[in-house]
C-alpha positions as CSV (number, residue, x, y, z in Angstrom):
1,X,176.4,185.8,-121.7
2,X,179.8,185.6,-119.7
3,X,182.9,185.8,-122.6
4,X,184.9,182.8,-121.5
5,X,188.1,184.2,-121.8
6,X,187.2,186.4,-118.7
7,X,186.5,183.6,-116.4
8,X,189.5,183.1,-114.6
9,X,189.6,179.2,-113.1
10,X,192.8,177.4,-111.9
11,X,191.7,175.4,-115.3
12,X,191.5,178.0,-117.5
13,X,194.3,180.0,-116.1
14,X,197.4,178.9,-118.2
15,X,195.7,179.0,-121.8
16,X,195.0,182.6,-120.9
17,X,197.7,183.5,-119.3
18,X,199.5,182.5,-122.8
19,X,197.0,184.0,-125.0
20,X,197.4,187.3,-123.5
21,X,201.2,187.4,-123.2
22,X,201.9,185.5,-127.0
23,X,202.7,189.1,-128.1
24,X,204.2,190.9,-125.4
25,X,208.1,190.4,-126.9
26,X,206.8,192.3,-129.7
27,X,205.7,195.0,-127.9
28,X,208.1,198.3,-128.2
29,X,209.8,197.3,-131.4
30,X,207.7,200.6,-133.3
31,X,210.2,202.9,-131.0
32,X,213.3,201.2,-131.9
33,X,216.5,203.7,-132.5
34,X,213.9,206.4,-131.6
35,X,215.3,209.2,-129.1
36,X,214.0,212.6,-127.4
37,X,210.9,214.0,-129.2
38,X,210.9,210.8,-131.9
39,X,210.7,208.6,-128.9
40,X,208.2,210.8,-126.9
41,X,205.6,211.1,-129.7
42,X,205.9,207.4,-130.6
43,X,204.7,206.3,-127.4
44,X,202.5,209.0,-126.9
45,X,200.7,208.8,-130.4
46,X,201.6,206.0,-133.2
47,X,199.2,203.5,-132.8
48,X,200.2,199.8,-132.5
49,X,199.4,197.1,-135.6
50,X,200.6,194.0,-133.2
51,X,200.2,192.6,-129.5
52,X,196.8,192.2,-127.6
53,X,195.9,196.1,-127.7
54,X,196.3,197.2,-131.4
55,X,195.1,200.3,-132.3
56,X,196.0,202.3,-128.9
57,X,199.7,203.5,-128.9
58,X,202.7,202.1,-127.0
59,X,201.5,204.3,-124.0
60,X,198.2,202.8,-123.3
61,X,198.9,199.2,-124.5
62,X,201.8,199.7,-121.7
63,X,199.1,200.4,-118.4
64,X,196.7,197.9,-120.1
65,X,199.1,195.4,-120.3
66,X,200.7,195.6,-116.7
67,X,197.4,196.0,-115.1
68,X,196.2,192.9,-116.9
69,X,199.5,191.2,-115.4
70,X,198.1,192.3,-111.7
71,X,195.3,190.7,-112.8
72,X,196.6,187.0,-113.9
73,X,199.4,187.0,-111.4
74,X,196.7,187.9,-108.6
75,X,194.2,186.0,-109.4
76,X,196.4,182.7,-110.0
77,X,197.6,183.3,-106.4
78,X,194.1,183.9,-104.7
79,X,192.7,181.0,-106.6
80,X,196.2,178.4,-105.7
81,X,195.9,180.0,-102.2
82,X,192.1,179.3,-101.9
83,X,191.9,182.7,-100.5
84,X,188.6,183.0,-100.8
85,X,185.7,180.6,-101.4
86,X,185.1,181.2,-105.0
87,X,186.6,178.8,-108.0
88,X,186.1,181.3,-110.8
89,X,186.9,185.2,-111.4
90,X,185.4,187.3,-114.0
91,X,187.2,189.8,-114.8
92,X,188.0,193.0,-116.8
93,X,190.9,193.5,-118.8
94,X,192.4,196.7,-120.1
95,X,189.7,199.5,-119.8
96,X,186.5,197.0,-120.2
97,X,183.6,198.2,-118.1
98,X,180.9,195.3,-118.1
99,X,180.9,194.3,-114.8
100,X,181.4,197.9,-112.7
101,X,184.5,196.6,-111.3
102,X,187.9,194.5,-112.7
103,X,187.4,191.4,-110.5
104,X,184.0,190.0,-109.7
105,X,183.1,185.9,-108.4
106,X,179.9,185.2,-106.8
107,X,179.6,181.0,-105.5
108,X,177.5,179.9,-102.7
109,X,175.3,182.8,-101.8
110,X,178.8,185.2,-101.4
111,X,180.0,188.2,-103.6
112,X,183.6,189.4,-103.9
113,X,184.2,192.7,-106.0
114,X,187.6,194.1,-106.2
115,X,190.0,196.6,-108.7
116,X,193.3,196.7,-109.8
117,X,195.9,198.3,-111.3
118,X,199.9,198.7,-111.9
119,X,201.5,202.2,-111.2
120,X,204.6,204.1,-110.2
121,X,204.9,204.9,-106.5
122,X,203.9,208.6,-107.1
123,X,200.8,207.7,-108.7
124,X,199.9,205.4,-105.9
125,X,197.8,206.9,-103.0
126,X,195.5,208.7,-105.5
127,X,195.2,205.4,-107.3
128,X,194.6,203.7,-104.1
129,X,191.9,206.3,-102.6
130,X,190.2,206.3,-106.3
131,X,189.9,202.2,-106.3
132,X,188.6,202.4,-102.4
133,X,186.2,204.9,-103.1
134,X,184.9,203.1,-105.9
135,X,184.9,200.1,-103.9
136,X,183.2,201.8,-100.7
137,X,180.4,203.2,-102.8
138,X,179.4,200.9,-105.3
139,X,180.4,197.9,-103.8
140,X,178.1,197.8,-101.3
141,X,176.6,194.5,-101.8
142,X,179.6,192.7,-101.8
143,X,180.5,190.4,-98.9
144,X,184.4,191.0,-99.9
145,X,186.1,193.7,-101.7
146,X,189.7,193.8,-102.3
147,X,192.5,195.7,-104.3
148,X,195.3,194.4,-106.5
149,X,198.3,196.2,-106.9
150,X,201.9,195.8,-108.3
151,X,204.6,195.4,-105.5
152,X,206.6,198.1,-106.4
153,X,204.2,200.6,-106.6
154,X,204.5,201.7,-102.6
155,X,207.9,202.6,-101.1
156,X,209.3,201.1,-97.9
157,X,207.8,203.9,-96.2
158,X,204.1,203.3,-97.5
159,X,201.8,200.9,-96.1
160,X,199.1,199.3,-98.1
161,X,195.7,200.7,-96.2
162,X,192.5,201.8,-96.9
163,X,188.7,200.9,-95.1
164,X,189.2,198.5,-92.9
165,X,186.6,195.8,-94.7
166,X,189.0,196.6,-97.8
167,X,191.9,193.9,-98.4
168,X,194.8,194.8,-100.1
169,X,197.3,192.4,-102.2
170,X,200.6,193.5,-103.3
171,X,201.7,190.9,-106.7
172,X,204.9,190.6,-107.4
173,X,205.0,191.1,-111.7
174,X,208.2,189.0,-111.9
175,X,207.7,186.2,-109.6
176,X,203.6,185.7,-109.4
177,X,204.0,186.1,-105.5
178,X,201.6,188.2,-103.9
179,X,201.5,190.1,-100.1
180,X,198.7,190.0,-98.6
181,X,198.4,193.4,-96.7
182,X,195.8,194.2,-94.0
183,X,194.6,198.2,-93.4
């Protein structure tokens, strides 16, 4: 059975959105007045008791979090665009594996898989080949596959590419706006 709250519809969309950033204000106050090692083992170990990933520290609830942000901003542009010709996402938040990949619709005979994340520039092209390579290989059934990925995380110089049949989209995590970018 499909959990609700990981179908993504222009519907369902804003009750989401809101139930999984209620908390996000709270998130960081364990490392208040914490500095050097304090600071670094807080984030690295102390375990969270609020906001939508207790029990990790502030480390991991941090790259859940923003690449669940890819994931709402992205998907509420694809779906307002009518990028593609599907009305409802599942998806995958945090580090879920249910469905083999983070984004998944199927309507009308057609299958789009797709992946993303939120990381620094550095981290990006071995991000980028990882998500491709995942895509290439096990997405082979899919009609469309596609990436999500935060704005920011390629430098002027980069270009979003990959396999040609692969389509990229940059999201902006402040404005919701997102870039589409061809190979």
């Amino acid at each position: 059975m499909i959990d609700r709250n990981r179908v993504l519809t222009l519907e369902s969309l804003p009750g989401i959105e809101r139930d999984r950033t209620s908390e996000l204000d709270q998130v960081g106050r364990s490392i208040e007045g914490k500095r050097g090692i304090e600071l670094l083992t807080s984030l690295k170990r102390e375990r969270l008791d609020h906001g939508p990933y207790k029990g990790v520290t502030l480390f991991e609830a941090a790259n859940r979090i923003m690449s669940d942000l890819v994931i709402l901003k992205g998907i509420r542009w694809l779906l307002e665009n009518k990028t593609f010709p599907f009305d409802a996402y599942t998806v995958e938040f945090g580090n879920e594996n249910r469905n083999g990949f983070d984004i998944r619709a199927e309507q009308d005979g057609r299958t789009l898989v797709g992946e993303a994340f939120n990381v620094a520039p550095s981290f990006y092209p071995v991000k980028r080949r990882h998500a491709a390579r995942k895509l290439e290989k096990d997405g082979g059934e899919a009609d469309l596959r596609i990436i999500l990925v935060n704005n920011d995380a390629r430098t002027k110089s980069m270009k979003l590419k990959g396999a040609c049949d692969i389509q990229y989209f940059a999201v902006d995590m402040v404005s919701g706006v997102v870039e589409p970018c061809g190979p």
